[in-house]
C-alpha positions as CSV (number, residue, x, y, z in Angstrom):
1,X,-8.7,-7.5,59.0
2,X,-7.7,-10.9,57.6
3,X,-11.2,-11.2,56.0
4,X,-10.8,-7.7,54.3
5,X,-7.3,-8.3,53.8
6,X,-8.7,-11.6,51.6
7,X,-11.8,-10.0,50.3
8,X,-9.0,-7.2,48.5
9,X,-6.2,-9.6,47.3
10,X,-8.6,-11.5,45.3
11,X,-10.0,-8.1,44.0
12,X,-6.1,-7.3,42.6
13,X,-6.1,-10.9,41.6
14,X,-8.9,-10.3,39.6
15,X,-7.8,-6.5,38.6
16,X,-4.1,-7.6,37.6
17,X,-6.1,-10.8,35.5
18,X,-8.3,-8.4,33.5
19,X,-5.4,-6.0,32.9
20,X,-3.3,-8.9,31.4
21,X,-6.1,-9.9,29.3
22,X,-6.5,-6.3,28.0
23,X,-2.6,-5.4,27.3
24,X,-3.1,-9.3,24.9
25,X,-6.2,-7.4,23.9
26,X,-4.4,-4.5,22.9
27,X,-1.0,-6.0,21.5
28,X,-3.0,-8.2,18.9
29,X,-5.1,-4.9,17.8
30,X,-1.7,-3.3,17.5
31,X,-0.2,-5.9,15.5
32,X,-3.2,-6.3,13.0
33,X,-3.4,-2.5,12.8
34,X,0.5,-2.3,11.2
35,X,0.2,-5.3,9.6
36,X,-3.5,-4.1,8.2
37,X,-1.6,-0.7,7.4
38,X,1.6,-1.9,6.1
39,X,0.0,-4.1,3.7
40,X,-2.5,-1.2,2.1
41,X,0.0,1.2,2.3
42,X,2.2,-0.6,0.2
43,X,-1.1,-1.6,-2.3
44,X,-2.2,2.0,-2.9
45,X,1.6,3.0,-3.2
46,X,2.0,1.3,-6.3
47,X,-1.7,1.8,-7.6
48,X,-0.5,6.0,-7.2
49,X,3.0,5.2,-9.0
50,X,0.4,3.7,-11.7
51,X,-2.1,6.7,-11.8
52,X,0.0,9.7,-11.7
53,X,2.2,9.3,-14.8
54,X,-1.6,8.4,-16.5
55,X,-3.1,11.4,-15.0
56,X,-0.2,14.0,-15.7
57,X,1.0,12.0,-18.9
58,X,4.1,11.2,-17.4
59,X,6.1,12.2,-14.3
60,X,6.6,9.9,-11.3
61,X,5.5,10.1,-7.5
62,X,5.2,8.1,-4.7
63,X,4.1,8.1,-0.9
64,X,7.0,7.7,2.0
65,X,6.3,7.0,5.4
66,X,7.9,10.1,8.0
67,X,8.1,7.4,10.6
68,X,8.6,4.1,9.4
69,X,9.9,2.8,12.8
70,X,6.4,3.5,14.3
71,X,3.6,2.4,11.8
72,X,0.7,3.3,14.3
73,X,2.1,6.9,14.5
74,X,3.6,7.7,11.4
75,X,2.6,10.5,8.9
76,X,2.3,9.9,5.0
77,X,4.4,12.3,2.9
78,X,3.6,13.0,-0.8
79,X,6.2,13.4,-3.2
80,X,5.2,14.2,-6.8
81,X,7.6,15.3,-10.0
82,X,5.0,16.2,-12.8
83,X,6.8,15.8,-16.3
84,X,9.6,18.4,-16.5
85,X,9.5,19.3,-13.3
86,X,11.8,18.3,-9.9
87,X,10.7,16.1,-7.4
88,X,9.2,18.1,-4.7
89,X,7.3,17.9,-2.0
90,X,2.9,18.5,-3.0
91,X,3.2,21.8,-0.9
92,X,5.5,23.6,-3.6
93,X,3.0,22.2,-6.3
94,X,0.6,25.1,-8.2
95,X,-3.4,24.4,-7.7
96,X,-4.0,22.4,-10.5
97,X,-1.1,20.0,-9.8
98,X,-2.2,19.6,-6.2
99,X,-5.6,19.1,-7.4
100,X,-4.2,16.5,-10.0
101,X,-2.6,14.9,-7.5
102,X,-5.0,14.3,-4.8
103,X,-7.5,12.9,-7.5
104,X,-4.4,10.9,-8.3
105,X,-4.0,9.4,-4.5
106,X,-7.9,9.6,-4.2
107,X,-8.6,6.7,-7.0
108,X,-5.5,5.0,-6.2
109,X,-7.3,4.3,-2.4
110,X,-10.8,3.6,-4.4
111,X,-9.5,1.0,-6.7
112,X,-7.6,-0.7,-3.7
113,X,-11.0,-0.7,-1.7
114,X,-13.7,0.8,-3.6
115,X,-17.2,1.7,-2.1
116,X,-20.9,1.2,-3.7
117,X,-20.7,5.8,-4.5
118,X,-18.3,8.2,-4.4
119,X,-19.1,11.8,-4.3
120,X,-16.6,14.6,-6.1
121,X,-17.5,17.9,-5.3
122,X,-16.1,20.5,-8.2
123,X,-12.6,18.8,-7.9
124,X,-12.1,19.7,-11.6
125,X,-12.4,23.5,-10.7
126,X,-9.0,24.3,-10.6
127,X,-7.9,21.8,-13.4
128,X,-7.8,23.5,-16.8
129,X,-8.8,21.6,-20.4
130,X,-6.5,19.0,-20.9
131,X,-6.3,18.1,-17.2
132,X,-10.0,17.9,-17.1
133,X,-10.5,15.4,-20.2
134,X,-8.2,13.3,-18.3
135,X,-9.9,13.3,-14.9
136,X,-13.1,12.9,-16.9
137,X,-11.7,9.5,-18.4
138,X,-10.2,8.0,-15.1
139,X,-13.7,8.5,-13.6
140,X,-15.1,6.9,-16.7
141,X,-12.9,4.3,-16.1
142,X,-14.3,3.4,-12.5
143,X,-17.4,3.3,-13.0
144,X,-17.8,-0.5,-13.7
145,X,-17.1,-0.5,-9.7
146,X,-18.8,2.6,-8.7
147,X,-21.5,5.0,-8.8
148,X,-19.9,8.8,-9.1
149,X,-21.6,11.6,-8.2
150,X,-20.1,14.8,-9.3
151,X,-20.8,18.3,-8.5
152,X,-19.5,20.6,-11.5
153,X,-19.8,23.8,-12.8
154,X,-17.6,22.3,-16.0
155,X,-19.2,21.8,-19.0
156,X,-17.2,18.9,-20.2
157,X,-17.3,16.9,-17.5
158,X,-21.1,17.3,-17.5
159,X,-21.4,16.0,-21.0
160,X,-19.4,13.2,-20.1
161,X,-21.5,12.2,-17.8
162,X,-25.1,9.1,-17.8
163,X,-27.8,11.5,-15.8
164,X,-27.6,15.3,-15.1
165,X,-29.4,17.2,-12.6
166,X,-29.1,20.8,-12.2
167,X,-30.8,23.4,-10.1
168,X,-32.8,26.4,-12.0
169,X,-34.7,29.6,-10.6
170,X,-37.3,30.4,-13.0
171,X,-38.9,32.3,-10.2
172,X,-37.1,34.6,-7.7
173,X,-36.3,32.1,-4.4
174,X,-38.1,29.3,-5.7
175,X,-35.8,26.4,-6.7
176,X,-36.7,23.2,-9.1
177,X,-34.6,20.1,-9.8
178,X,-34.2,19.5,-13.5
179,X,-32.8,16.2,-15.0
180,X,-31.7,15.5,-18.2
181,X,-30.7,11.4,-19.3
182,X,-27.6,12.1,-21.9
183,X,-26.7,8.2,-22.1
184,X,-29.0,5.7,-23.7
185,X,-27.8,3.1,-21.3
186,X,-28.8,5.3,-18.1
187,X,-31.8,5.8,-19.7
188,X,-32.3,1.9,-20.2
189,X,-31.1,1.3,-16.7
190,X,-33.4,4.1,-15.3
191,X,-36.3,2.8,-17.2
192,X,-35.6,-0.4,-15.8
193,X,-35.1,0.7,-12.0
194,X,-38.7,1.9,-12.3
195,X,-40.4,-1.2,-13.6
196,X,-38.8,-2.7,-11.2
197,X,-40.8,0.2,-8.4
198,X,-43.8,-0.1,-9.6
199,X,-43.8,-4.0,-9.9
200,X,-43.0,-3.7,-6.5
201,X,-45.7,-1.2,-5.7
């Protein structure tokens, strides 16, 4: 008994050890995590103060935090005013302006930490004319950073654009890929990219 009894209060040593060692663990993780969260909240807060007002030509918004007591739980609240309009939750906001305003919170993340691509898929549908000349140039404008891949049915963002591929059928169920080069630099840089393949090869 006094063998077993030994044998078990090292085990709980060991257990009650390990457990310390994780709630550390898990403390520092949680500090990093708020102070990780806090810090890029705030960055892409004031990068999406920046981009609406460009985007809508004029207005304000901003994000607020529904829980700023608990940054590991909280929610993120939109609230947007486009020009002429009250300030307002995105919820009460027609289908263009929401779609305005995503793009809006969208590239205020990507500029704060962009990626090598980033792929858009027919988020200028519900956008009309104006709206979409303006989306077009803020894309434009990121893509010193970042490769874009859009997926449009919009004429004018497709003529904006370096390289466009598009899907026909000539023939009934038979597809075929169909690429057109509408910027002389793409072209140069495509020309390029393969010299570079076939030196290779």
């Amino acid at each position: 008994a006094e063998k077993r009894f030994s044998f078990y209060s090292d085990q709980k040593a060991d257990l009650d050890s390990a457990l310390a060692d994780l709630t550390r663990a898990i403390e520092q993780m949680n500090r990093e995590s708020k102070k990780l969260f806090e810090e890029t909240f705030t960055q892409v807060n004031a990068r999406f103060q920046e981009i609406f007002p460009r985007m809508f030509r004029g207005g304000r918004a901003s994000l607020r935090l529904t829980n700023p007591d608990d940054m590991l739980e909280t929610g993120i609240e939109i609230l947007a005013q486009p020009p002429g309009k009250k300030l307002a939750s995105i919820e009460l906001m027609s289908g263009g302006e929401k779609a305005l305003t995503a793009v809006s919170l969208i590239f205020a993340i990507f500029q704060i930490k962009p990626s090598p691509f980033c792929i858009l898929d027919e988020v200028d549908a519900p956008l009309d004319e104006a709206n979409v000349a303006r989306y077009n140039e803020m894309v434009r404008s990121m893509t010193d950073r970042s490769q874009f891949i859009l997926i449009t049915h919009i004429k004018r963002t497709m003529q904006m654009v370096d390289v466009l591929h598009g899907v026909t059928m000539q023939e009934s169920g038979v597809s075929r890929l169909v690429t057109v080069t509408l910027n002389e630099a793409a072209e140069r840089r495509i020309g390029a990219r393969e010299a570079s393949a076939s030196a290779v090869a």
